[in-house]
C-alpha positions, 0 to 999 in steps of 0.5 A: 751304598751301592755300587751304582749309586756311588758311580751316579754320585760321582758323575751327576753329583759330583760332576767328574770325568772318569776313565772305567779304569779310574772308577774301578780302581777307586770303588774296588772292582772290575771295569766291566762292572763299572761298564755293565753299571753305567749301561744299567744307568743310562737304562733304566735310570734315565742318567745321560751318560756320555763316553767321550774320546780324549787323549792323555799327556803320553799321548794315549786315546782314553774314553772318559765318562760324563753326565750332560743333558740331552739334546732335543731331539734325543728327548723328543725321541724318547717321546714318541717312543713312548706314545708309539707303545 
């Protein structure tokens, strides 16, 4: 399994909400490859992956990684930037 498809499973599949640091901790590389895998997803696999701000119990601001769907106007955007090609 690659790495891409186990950051996919664990955030479309398995629905979590995890820190680059989290994911790179669990799948045994860097963060900057969870990061470069993630932007791969978003890109090229259509996956709506969002990086949300939130802040942890010492007080720290964290950015965590979820899958959501998109707003209307982020599909109707994708749309006519089909047709306009």
């Amino acid at each position: 399994m690659t790495l891409k498809s186990k950051i996919a499973t664990a955030l479309v599949v398995e629905g979590k909400e995890l820190t680059a640091k989290q994911m790179a901790n669990f799948f045994g590389t860097s963060t900057q490859s969870v990061m470069s895998r993630i932007s791969e997803l978003r890109r090229f696999s259509g996956f709506a992956i969002y990086r949300n701000k939130s802040v942890d119990t010492n007080n720290r601001v964290v950015y965590k990684y979820r899958a959501g769907t998109p707003s209307r106007a982020v599909v109707a955007a994708g749309y006519q930037a089909l047709a306009a090609s």
